[in-house]
C-alpha positions as CSV (number, residue, x, y, z in Angstrom):
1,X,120.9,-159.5,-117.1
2,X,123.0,-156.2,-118.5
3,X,126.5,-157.1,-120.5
4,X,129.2,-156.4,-118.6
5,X,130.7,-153.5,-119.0
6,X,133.9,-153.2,-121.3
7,X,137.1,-153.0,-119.7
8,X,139.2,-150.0,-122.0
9,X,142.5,-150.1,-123.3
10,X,145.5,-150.4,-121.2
11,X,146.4,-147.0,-123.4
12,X,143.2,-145.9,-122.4
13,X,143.7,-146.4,-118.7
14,X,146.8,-144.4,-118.8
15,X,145.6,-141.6,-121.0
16,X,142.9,-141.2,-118.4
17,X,144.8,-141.6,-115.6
18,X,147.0,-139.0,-116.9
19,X,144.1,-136.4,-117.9
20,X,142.6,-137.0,-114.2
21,X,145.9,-136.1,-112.7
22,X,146.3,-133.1,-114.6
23,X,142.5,-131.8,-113.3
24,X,143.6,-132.8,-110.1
25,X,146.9,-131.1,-109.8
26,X,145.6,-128.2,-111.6
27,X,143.1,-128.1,-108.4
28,X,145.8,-129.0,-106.0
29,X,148.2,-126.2,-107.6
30,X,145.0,-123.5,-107.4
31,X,144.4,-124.8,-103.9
32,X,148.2,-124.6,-102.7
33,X,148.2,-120.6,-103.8
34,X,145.2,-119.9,-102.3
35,X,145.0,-121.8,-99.0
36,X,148.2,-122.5,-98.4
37,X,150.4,-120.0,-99.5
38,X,149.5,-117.0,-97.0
39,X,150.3,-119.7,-94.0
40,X,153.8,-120.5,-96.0
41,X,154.6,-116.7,-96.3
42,X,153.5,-115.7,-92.6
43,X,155.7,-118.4,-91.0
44,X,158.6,-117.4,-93.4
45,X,157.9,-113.7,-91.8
46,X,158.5,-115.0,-88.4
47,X,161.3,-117.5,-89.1
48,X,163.1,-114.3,-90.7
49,X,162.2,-111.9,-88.0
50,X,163.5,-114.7,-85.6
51,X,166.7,-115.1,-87.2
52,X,167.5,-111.3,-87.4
53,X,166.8,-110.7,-83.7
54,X,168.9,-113.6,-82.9
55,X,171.9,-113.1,-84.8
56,X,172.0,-108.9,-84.4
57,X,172.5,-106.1,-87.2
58,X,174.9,-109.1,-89.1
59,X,171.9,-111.4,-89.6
60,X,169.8,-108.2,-91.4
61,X,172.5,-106.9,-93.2
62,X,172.4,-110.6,-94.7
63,X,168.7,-110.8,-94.9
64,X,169.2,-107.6,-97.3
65,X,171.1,-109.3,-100.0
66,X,169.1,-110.5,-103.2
67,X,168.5,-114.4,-102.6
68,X,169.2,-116.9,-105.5
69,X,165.3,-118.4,-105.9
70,X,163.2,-115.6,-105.3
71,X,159.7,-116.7,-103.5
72,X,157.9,-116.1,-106.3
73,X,160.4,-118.1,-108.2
74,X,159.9,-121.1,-105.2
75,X,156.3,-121.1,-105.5
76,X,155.9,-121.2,-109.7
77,X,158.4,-124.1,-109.2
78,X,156.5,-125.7,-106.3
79,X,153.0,-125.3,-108.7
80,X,154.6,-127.0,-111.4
81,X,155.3,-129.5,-109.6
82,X,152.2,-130.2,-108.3
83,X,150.6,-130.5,-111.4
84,X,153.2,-132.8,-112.8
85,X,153.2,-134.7,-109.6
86,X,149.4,-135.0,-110.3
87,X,149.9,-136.4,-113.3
88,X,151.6,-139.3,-111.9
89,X,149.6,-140.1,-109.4
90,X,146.6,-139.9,-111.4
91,X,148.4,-142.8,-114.1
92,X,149.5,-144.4,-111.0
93,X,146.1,-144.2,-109.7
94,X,144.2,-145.3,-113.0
95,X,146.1,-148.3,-113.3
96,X,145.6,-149.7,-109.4
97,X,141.9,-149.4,-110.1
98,X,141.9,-151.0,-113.4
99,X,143.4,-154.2,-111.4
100,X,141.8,-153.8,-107.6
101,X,138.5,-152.7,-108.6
102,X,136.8,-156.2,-108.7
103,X,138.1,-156.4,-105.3
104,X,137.0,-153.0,-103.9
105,X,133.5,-152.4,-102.2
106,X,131.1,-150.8,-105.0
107,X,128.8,-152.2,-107.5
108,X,129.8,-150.0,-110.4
109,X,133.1,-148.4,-111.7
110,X,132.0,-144.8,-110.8
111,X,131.3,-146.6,-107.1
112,X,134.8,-148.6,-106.9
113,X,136.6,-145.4,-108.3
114,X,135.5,-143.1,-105.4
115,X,136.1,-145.9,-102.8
116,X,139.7,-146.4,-104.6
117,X,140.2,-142.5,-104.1
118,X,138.6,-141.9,-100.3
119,X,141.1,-144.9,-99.4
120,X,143.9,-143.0,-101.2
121,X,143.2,-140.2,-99.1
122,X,142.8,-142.1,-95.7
123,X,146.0,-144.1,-96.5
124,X,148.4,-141.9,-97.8
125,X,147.3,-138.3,-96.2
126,X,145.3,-138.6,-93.3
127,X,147.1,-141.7,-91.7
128,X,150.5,-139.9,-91.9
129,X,149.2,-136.7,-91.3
130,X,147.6,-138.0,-87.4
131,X,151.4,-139.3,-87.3
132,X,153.5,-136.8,-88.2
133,X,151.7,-133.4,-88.8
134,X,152.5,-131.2,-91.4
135,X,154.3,-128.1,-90.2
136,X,155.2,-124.5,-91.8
137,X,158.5,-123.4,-92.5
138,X,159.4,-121.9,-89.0
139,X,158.0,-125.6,-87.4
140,X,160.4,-128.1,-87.4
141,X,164.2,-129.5,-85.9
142,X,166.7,-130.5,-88.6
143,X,167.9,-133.5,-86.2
144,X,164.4,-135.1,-86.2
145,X,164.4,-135.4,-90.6
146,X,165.3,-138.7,-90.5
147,X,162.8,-139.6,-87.9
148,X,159.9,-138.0,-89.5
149,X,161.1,-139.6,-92.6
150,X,161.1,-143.3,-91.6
151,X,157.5,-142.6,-89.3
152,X,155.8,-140.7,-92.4
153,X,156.5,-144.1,-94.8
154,X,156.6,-146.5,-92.2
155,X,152.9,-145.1,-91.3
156,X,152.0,-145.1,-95.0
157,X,153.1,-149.2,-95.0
158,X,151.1,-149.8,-92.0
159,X,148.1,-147.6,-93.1
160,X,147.8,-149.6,-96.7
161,X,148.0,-153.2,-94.8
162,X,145.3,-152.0,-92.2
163,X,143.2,-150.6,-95.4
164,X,144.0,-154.3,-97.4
165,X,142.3,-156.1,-94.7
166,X,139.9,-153.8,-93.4
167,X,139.0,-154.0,-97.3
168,X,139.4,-157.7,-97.1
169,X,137.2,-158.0,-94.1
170,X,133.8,-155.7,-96.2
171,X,134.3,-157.8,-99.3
172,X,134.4,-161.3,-97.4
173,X,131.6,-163.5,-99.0
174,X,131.8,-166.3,-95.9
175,X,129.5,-163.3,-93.6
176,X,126.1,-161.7,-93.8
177,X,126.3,-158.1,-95.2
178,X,125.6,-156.6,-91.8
179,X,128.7,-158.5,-90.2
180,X,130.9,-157.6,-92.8
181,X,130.2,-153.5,-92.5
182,X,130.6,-154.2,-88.4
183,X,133.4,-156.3,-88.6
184,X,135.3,-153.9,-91.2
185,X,134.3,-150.6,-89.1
186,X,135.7,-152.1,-86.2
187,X,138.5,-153.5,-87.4
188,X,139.1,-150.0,-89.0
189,X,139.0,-148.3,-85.9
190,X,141.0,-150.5,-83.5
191,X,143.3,-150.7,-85.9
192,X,143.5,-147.3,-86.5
193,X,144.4,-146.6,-82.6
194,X,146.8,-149.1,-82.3
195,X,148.6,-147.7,-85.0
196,X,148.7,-143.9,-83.9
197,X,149.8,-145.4,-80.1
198,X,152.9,-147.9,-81.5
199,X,154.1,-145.6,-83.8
200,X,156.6,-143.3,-82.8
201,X,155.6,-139.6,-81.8
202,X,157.9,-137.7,-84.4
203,X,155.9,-134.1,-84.4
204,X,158.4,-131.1,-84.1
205,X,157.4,-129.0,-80.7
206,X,156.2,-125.8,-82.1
207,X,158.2,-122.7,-81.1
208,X,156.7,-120.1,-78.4
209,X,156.7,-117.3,-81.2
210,X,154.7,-119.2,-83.6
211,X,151.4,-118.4,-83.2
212,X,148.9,-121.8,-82.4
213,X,146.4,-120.3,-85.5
214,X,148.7,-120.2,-87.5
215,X,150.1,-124.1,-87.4
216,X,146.1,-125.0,-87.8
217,X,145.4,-123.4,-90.9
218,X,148.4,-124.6,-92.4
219,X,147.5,-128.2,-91.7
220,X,144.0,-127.9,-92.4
221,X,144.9,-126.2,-95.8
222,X,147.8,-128.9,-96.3
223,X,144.8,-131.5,-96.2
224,X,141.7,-129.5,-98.1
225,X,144.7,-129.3,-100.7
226,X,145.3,-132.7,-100.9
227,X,141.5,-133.8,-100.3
228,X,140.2,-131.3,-103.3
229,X,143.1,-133.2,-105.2
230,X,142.1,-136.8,-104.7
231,X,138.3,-136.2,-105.3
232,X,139.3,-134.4,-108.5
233,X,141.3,-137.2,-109.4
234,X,138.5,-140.2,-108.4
235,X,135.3,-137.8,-109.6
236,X,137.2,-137.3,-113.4
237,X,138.9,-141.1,-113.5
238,X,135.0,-141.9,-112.9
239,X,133.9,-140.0,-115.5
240,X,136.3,-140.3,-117.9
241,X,135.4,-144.4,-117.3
242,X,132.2,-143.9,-118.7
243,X,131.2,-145.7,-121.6
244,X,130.4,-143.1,-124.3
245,X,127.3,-144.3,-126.7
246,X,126.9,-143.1,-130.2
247,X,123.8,-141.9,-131.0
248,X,121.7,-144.0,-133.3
249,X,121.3,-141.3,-136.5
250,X,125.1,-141.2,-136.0
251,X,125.6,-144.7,-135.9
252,X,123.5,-145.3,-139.1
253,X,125.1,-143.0,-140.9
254,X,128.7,-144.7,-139.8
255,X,127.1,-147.7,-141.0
256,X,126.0,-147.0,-143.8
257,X,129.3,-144.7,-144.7
């Protein structure tokens, strides 16, 4: 029988964490430029356009004067703050697997670390994203924020309870391995549906001059974005949980030294 593997440092954990987050927002910023971006500028285009035609000659004239935060100002900020946000999450993340992997599906860290990370991704983006869909800046009624708000974390709350015990239900000893990946799956699933049907419908009806395209690839980059972000952030934790081994002419001479 193998020695179990050493648990690191609590310093370790964090460091880590931390380097894991920055590799993942460094991704996530990257993505965010690249896939998301275009769709942020085009439905700016049209919110603008919108406005002018609504309000007349007044509404260009005050289109024409020099803004405070240039865009490009709004987007270096917004990249910065994805890669600090990574950060974050990637300490946060290191430290919830240092104390829930013996209780996550997986036989070895780089196993429970990937689990950890696809539920991160179920449980904090896709759940709230079937909920309450992410829209571009021409997408969306000021008087629903506070609905959206309360769905988005109320989802989240419900989404990590569901995960819990659908996690609960694949790790429980008492049934046959065969029963438990059933049982999990199809707890998962009804689960799943009864959430998206009691929850409240909060999505923002999109405006006739917003073109449907356009709303898709925004999502759809909003969640490749966030995706590419939480498999950097499992697929580096994993490897940066690795036991390094010295090689043996090296350890000799560190001996002998």
């Amino acid at each position: 029988m193998s020695a179990p593997t050493p648990q690191p440092t609590l310093g370790r954990t964090v460091g880590n964490g931390a380097l894991a987050g920055a590799v993942a927002g460094g991704l996530g910023a990257a993505a965010m430029y690249w896939l998301v971006e275009p769709s942020i500028r085009a439905a700016i285009a049209i919110e603008e356009a919108g406005t002018a035609h609504e309000h007349g000659a007044g509404a260009s004239h005050d289109h024409g004067t020099e803004a405070l935060v240039s865009r490009s100002e709004q987007v270096v900020a917004g990249l910065v703050t994805v890669l600090v946000v990574g950060v974050l999450i990637g300490i946060a993340f290191a430290l919830a697997h240092r104390f829930l992997a013996p209780r996550l599906p997986g036989r070895t860290p780089v196993a429970t670390t990937m689990v950890l990370a696809g539920l991160g991704f179920l449980t904090f983006t896709l759940a709230p994203a079937m909920v309450v869909p992410a829209n571009p800046p021409a997408v969306g009624d000021p008087a629903t924020v506070d609905l959206r708000a309360v769905t988005y974390l109320g989802t989240i709350v419900c989404a990590v309870a569901l995960t819990a015990l659908v996690t609960g239900v694949a790790r429980a000893g008492a049934l046959a391995p065969g029963t438990r990946a059933v049982a999990a799956a199809a707890l998962g699933v009804v689960g799943t549906v009864v959430l998206v049907a009691v929850l409240p419908h909060a999505a923002d009806p999109v405006p006739a001059n917003v073109p449907a395209d356009l709303i898709w690839r925004f999502r759809v980059a909003s969640l490749a974005q966030i995706g590419l972000m939480w498999l950097a952030m499992g697929a580096t934790c994993a490897w940066l949980g690795q036991p390094r081994t010295v090689p043996a002419a090296r350890a000799r001479r560190l001996v002998a030294a």
